[in-house]
C-alpha positions, 0 to 999 in steps of 0.5 A, a space after each residue: 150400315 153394313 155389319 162384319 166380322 173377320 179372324 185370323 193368326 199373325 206373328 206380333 198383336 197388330 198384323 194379326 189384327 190387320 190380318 183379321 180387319 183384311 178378312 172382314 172386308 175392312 182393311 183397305 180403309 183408315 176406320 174411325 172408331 164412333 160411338 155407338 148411334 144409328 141414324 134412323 134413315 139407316 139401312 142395314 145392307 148385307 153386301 160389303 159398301 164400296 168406298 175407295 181404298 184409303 178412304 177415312 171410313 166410321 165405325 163401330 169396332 171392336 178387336 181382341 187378340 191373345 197371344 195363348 196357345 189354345 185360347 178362344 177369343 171372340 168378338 161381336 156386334 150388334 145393331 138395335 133397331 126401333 122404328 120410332 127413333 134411332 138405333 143402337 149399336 153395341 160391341 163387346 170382345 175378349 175371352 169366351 165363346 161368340 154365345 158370350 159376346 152376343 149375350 153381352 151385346 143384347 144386353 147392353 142394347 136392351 139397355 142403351 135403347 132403353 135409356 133413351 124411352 126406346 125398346 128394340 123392335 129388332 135386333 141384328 148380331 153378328 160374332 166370329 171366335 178364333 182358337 189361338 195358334 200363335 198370335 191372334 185376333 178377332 173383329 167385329 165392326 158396323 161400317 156407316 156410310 151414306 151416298 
């Protein structure tokens, strides 16, 4: 699993969004949105994975974009880790700061593990925000691949 996050301004809602996907490291790939599981051999590596471009590619991803002068906008990730079973990943994005987003996202994992008999033993976040100037976007994505 290698976790990401990008920003950036465009002039209509999707090149902003394709914009912040090409400063996360994500835009050269067909992503396909999963739910949220991580398999329990999963490694989170820091570094981006080197798949070849077009590639159809899971993740867990989320975007927001505005359209507000002035307006922050955030998007965040989060990888809940337990030893005994398998992880969970959440994601929440829209208006408000990072320290919003990540408080959402470690809540939910608290939650999802718990549902499932498990607790967090760790837990990675990982969040951008953005000022909106004209258009823009924020993304926040857990890419799985395994070789």
């Amino acid at each position: 699993m290698w976790a990401t996050v990008g920003h950036a301004e465009g002039e209509t809602p999707l090149t902003a969004f394709d914009s912040a996907l090409i400063e996360a490291g994500i835009g050269q790939w067909n992503l396909v949105k999963v739910t949220s599981v991580a398999p329990p051999a999963a490694v989170l590596v820091s570094q981006p994975i080197v798949i070849e471009p077009g590639a159809v590619v899971p993740a867990v991803l989320c975007s927001v974009h505005s359209n507000r002068p002035g307006e922050t906008i955030s998007a965040c990730v989060g990888i809940g880790f337990n030893s005994e079973g398998h992880g969970m990943i959440m994601e929440h994005s829209g208006q408000g700061s990072p320290e919003e987003m990540e408080a959402s996202v470690r809540r939910m994992i608290d939650e999802s593990l718990g549902r499932r008999g498990l607790t967090p033993e760790s837990v990675s976040v990982h969040s951008v925000s953005h000022t909106v100037e004209k258009v823009g976007s924020c993304v926040a994505a857990v890419v799985l691949w395994w070789r």
